[in-house]
C-alpha positions in Angstrom: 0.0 0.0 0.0 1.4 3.3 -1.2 1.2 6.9 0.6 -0.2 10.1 -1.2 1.6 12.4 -2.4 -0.6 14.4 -0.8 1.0 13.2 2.6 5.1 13.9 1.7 4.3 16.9 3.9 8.0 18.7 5.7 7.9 17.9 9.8 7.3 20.9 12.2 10.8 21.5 13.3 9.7 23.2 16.5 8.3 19.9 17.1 11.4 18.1 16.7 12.9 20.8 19.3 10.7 20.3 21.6 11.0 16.5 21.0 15.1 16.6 21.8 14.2 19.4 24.8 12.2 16.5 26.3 14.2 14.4 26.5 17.2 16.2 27.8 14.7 16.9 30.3 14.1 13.3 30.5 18.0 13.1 31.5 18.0 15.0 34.0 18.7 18.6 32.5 16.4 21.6 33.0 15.3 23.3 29.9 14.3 27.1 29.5 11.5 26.7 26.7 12.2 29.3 23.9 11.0 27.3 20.9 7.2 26.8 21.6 4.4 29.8 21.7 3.0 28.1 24.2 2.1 30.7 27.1 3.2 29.7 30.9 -0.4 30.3 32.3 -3.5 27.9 32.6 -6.9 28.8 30.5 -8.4 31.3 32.8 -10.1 30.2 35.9 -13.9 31.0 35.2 -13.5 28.6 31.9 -11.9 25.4 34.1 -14.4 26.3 36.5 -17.6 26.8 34.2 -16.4 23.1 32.7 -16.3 22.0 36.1 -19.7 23.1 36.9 -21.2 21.9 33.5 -19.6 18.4 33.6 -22.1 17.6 36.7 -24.8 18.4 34.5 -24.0 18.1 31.0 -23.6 14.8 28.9 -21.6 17.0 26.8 -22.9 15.7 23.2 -23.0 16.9 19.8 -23.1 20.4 19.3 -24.3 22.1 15.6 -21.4 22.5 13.7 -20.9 26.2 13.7 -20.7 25.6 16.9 -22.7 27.2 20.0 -24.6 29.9 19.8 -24.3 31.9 22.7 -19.9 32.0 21.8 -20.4 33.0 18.3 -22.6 36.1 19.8 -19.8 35.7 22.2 -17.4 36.4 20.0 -18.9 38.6 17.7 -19.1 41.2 20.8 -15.5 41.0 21.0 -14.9 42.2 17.8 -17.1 45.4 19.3 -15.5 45.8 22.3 -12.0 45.6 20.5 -12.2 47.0 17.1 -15.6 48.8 16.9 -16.8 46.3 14.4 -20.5 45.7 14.4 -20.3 41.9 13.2 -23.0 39.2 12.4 -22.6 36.0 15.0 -24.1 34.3 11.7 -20.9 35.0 10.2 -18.6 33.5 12.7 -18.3 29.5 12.7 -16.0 27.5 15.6 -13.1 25.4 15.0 -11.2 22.8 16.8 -8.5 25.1 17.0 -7.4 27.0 14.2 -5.8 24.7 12.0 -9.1 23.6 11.6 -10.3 27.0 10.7 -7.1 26.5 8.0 -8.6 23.3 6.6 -12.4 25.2 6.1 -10.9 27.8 4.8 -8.6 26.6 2.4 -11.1 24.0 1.3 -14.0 25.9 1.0 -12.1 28.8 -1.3 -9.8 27.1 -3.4 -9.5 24.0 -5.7 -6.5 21.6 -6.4 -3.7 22.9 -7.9 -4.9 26.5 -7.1 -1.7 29.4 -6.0 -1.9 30.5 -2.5 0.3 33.5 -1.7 2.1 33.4 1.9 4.7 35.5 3.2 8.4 34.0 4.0 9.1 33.8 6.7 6.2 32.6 8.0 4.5 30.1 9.6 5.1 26.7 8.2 2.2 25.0 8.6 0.4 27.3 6.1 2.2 25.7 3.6 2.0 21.8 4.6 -2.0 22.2 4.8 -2.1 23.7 1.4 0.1 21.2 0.4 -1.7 18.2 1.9 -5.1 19.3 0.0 -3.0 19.1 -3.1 -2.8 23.2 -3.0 0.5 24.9 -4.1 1.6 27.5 -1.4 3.6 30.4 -3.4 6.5 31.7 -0.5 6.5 35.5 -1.0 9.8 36.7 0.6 9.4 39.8 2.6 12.4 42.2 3.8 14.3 42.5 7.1 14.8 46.4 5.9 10.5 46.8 6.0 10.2 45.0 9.0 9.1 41.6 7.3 6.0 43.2 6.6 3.9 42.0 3.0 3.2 44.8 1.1 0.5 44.9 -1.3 4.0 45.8 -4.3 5.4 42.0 -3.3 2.4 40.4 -3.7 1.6 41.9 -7.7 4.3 40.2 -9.4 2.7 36.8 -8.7 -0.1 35.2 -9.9 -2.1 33.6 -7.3 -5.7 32.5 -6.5 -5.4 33.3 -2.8 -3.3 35.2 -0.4 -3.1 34.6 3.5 -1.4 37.5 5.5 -1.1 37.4 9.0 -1.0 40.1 11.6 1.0 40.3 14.1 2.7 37.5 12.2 4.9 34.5 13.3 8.0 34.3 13.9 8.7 38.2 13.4 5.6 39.1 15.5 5.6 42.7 12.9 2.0 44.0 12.2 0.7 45.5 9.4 -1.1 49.2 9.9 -4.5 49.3 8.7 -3.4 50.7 5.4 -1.3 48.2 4.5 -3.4 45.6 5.1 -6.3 47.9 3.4 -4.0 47.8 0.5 -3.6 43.7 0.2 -7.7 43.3 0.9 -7.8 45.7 -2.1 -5.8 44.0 -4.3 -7.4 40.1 -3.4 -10.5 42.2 -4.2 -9.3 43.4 -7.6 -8.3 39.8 -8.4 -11.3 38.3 -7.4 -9.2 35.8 -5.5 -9.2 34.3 -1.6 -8.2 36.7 1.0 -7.6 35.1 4.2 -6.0 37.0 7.8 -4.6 34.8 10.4 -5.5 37.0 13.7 -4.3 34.4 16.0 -1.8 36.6 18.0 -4.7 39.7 18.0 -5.3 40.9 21.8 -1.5 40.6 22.8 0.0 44.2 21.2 1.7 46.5 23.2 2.4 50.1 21.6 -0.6 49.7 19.5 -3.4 48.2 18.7 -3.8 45.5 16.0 -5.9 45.7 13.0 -8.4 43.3 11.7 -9.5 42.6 8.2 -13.1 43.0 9.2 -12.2 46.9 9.4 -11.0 47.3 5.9 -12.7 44.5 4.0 -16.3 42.3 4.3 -15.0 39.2 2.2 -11.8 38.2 4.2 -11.6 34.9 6.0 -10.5 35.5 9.5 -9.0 33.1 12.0 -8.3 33.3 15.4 -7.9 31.3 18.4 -8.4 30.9 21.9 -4.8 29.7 22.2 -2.7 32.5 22.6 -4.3 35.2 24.3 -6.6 33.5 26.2 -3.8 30.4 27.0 -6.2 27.7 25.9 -3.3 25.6 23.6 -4.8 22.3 24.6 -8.5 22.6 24.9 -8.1 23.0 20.7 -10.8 25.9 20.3 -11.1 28.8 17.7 -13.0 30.4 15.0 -13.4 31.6 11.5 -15.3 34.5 10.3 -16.9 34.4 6.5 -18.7 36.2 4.4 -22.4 35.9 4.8 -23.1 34.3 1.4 -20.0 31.8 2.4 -21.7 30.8 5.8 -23.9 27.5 4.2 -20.8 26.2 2.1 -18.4 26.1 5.4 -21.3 25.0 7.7 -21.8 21.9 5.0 -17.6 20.9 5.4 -17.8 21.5 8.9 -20.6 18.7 9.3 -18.8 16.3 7.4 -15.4 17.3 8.8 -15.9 17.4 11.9 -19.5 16.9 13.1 -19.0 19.7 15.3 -16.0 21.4 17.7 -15.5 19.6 20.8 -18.6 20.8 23.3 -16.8 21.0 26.3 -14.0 23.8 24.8 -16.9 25.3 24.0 -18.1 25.9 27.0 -14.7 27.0 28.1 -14.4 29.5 25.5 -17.4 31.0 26.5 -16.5 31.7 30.0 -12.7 33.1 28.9 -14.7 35.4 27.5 -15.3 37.5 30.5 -12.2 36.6 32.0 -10.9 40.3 31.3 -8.5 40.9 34.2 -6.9 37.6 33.9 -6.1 37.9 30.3 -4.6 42.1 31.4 -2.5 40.0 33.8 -0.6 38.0 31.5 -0.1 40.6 28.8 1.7 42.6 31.5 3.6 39.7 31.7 4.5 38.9 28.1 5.2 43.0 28.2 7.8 42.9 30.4 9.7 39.5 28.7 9.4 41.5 25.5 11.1 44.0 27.0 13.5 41.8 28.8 14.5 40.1 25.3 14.5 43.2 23.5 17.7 44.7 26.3 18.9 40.9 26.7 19.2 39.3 23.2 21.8 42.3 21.8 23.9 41.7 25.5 24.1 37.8 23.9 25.3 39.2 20.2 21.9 38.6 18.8 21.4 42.5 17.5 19.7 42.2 13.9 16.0 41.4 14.8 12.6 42.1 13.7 10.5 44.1 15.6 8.0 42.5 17.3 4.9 44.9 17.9 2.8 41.9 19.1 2.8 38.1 20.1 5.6 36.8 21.7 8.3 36.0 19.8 11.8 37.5 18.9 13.3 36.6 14.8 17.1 37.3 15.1 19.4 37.2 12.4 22.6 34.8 13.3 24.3 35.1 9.9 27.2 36.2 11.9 27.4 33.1 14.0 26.1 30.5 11.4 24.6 29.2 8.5 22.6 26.7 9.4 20.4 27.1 12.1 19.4 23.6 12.6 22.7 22.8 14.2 22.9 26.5 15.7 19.6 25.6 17.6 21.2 22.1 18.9 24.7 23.8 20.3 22.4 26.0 22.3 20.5 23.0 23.4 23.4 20.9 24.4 25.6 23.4 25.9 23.1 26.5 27.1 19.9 24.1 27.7 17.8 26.8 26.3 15.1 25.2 23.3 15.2 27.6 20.4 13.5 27.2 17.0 15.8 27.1 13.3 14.4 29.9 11.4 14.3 27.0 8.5 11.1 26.2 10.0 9.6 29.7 9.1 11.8 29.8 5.7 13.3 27.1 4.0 15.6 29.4 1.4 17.0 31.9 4.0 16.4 30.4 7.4 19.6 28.7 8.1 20.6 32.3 9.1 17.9 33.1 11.7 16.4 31.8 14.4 13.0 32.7 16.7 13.0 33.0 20.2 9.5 32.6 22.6 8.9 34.6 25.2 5.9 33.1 26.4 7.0 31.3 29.4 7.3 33.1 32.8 9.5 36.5 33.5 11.7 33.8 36.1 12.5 31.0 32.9 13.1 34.1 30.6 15.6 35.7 33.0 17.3 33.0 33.2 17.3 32.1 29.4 19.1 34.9 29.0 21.4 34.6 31.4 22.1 31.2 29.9 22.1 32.6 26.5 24.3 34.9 27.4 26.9 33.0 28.8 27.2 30.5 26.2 27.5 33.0 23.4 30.2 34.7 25.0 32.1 31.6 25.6 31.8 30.4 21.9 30.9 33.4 19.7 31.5 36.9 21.0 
């Protein structure tokens, strides 16, 4: 029995990091975790304690596909209270995280073979979904001079049926300003061709606010998550929003997909929802790693990075220390015990010259990953 084609997908190197931090770990050897964006706190107490409540009393079955109603109107009120934006809950469908929301998406606007624009670097499981559903992803290089932003000029000179930006994107954690992402809804518009904004990271900015596509543009696909900002990695629960006249077609792939998203993340969504001075608390605290990295990294050599206006990571160029980041990543490993991720994860062509640092663990672990980072680079490299 032979395997697809379709399946010859490239491994998640951050995987395979966390994979050889684990067991290092399993030797004996502490780790400080760099490579994952996996954030240090729990899922907010009112949603463990609303699935505690509701587990007494709920069988927790089948929910519709698009998932409960109250969240969507949930959600949709967010997107009130944090853009302004007046949005339909009909419009917004839950996911089992937002990969999921990547599969409806990508399924339900494009057909095989189709050209899907994403930006290099970037994040690399864009392009091993497109290429599972026998997509072709199209790496648009941005610019360490602009910031690694997209810009409406990159994206002209190719010819694509969809483009997916992301804002603040990963690994750089840049943002685009609501012109520039005006500017690439405008020209998907022109086209007549997908438009899709991963707003995963939206909620954790710090000198300014991010935009979403809703505010420039009606027919964008948006995803988002209940990962990052509201620490919910595990319980696998996000959303899309669609345009109205899309609504039936993803509903339709969601019930065959995945009959529904799991009922009890639901109900844990729901409740993180209100959990408003929890979720103030742990910006504050990704604030003050950001800043921590931004005074640390140069101190350990690592000067030439992006700048990351939101989410929590750190891009650093290490072309003066190596090539190929893959074994850059495993020196630091072995001899510093700090888990960082190869920037050949985020761009296959140029990567073996950077790397991305997390800051998403706790202002203690980050501390000392830069003490360690410190002293190892000195030793070997500056």
């Amino acid at each position: 029995m032979k395997l697809s084609k379709r399946s010859q997908v490239n491994s998640f190197i951050v995987m395979d990091v966390m994979e050889a931090a684990r067991a290092a770990e399993a030797e004996g050897r502490r780790i400080v975790h760099m490579e994952v964006g996996q954030p240090s706190t729990s899922a907010p107490y009112k949603a463990r304690q609303a699935v505690a409540d509701a587990l007494k009393a709920n069988p927790m079955g089948y929910t519709v596909a698009l998932g409960l109603p109250a969240l969507r109107a949930g959600i949709a009120r967010l997107y009130l209270e944090w853009y302004g934006v007046d949005l339909d809950p009909g419009r917004v469908v839950i996911t089992s995280g937002s990969s999921a929301g990547f599969l409806l998406a990508f399924t339900a606007l494009f057909d095989a073979d189709d050209k899907v624009g994403v930006a290099t670097p970037g994040y690399p499981s864009y392009r091993q979904i497109l290429k599972a559903l026998s997509l072709q992803p199209i790496d648009i290089p941005t610019q360490a001079r602009t910031g690694h932003k997209l810009r409406a000029e990159d994206v002209a000179e190719y010819s694509l049926d969809g483009l997916l930006v992301a804002s603040p994107a990963n690994p750089t954690g840049t943002m685009l300003d609501k012109g520039s992402l005006k500017a690439l809804a405008d020209h998907a518009e022109r086209l007549g061709i997908g438009f899709i904004s991963d707003e995963i990271y939206h909620g954790i900015e710090y000198d300014k606010k991010a935009t979403t596509a809703l505010e420039v543009t009606n027919r964008a696909y948006i995803i988002n998550s209940f990962s990052k900002f509201f620490s919910m990695t595990g319980w696998r629960i996000g959303w899309l929003v669609v345009p109205e006249d899309h609504v039936r077609s993803v509903e339709r792939l969601a019930q065959n997909m995945f009959i529904c998203p799991p009922h009890v993340s639901q109900i844990a969504a729901l409740a993180a929802l209100e959990c408003k001075v929890e979720t103030a608390e742990n910006l504050k605290v990704y604030a003050e790693n950001r800043r921590l990295m931004l005074k640390g990294l140069p101190l350990a050599g690592f000067t030439e990075i992006a700048p990351p206006d939101g989410g929590f990571y750190i891009y650093a160029d290490i072309s003066e220390f190596s090539v190929d980041s893959r074994a850059f990543a495993a020196k630091i490993l072995t001899g510093a015990g700090v888990a960082i991720t190869p920037g050949l994860d985020f761009d296959r062509l140029r990567g073996g010259q950077t790397v991305r640092f997390s800051y998403a663990q706790s202002t203690p672990e980050i501390v000392d990953g830069l003490y360690r980072l410190k002293a190892f680079m000195q030793a070997h490299y500056i």
